[in-house]
C-alpha positions, 0 to 999 in steps of 0.5 A: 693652455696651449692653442694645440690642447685647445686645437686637439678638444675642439676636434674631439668635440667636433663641429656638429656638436658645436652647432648642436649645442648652439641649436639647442641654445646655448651660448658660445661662452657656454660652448667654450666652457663645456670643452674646457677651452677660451672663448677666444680658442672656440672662435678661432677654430671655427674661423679657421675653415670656411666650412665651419665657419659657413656651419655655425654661421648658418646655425646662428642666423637659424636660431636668431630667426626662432627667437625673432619669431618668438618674441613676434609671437608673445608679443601677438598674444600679450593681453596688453598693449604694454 
């Protein structure tokens, strides 16, 4: 596929959508799969603005703080001490 096929999807899947789907927890292979496009074209797309990249950065860091606070939290209520 060339990169403006690729190019051309990912903006009609756009940004939010993108940061949408990382938010609900998706990876980016999942992403870059669900646009039909490499996981390598999604990457370079996003990088390719400071805006995008500032986006998915901030979506990313977001949800790794949920997880983190997850994982805090089952280990809290873990009947055990493993």
């Amino acid at each position: 596929m060339s990169d403006t096929i690729a190019r051309d999807k990912l903006e009609l899947f756009g940004i939010d959508s993108v940061c949408e789907q990382i938010a609900t927890g998706k990876s980016m292979t999942v992403i870059a799969r669900d646009c039909d496009v490499s996981i390598g074209a999604l990457l370079s797309w996003i990088e390719a603005e400071p805006e995008r990249s500032a986006r998915v950065r901030d979506v990313r860091i977001s949800m790794a703080r949920y997880w983190d606070e997850k994982a805090e939290s089952c280990l809290e209520l873990a009947p055990d001490d493993f």
